[in-house]
Backbone as JSON, one array per atom type, in Angstrom:
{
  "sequence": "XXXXXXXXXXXXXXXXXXXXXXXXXXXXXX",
  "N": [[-22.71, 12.69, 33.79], [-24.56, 12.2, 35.95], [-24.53, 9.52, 35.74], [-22.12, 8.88, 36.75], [-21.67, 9.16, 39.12], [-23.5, 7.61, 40.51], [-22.19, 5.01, 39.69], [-20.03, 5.87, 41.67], [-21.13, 6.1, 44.49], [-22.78, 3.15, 44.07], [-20.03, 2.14, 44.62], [-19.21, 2.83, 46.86], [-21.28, 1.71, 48.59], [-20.51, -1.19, 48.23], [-18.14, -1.25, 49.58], [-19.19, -0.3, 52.36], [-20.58, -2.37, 52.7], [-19.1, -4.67, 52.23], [-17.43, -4.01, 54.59], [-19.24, -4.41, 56.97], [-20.03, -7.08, 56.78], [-16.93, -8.51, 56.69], [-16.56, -7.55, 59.38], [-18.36, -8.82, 60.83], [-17.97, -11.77, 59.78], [-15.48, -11.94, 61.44], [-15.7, -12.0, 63.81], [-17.47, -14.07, 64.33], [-15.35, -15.8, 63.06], [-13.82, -15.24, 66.23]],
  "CA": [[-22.35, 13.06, 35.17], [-25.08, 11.14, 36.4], [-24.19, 7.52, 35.89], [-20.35, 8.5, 37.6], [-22.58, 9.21, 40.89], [-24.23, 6.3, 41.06], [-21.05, 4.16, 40.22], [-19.55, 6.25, 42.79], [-22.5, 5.85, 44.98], [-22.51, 1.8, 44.01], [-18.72, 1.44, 44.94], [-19.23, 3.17, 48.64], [-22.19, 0.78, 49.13], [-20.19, -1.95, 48.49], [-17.32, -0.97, 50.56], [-19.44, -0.6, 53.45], [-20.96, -3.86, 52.69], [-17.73, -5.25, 52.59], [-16.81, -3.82, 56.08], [-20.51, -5.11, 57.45], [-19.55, -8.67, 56.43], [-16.22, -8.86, 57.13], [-16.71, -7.79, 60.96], [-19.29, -10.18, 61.23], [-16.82, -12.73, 60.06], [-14.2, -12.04, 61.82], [-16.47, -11.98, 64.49], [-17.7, -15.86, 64.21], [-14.25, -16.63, 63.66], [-13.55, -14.69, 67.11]],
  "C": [[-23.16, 12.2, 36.16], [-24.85, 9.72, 36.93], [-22.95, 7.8, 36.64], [-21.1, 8.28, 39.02], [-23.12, 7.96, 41.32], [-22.77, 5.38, 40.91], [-20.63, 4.27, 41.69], [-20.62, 5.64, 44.03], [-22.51, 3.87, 45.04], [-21.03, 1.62, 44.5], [-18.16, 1.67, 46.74], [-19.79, 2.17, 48.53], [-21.35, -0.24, 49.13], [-18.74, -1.85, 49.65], [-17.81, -0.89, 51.58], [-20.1, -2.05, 53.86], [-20.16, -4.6, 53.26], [-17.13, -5.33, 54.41], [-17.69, -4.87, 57.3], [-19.87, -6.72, 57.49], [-18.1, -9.34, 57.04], [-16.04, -8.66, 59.02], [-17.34, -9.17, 61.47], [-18.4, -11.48, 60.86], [-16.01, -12.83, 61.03], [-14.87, -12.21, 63.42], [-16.85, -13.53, 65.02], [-16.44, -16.19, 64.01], [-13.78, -16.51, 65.04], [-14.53, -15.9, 68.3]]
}
């Protein structure tokens, strides 16, 4: 049960990563 949480847990983080980054791109392309 553990390790699903943290996946879980690891697959938000990158999704907000994702969001972080791509603003900021889109941003410098802007």
């Amino acid at each position: 049960m553990g390790k699903m949480r943290d996946k879980e847990k690891a697959v938000v983080g990158l999704g907000l990563v994702g969001l972080v980054f791509g603003g900021i791109y889109l941003a410098t392309r802007l």
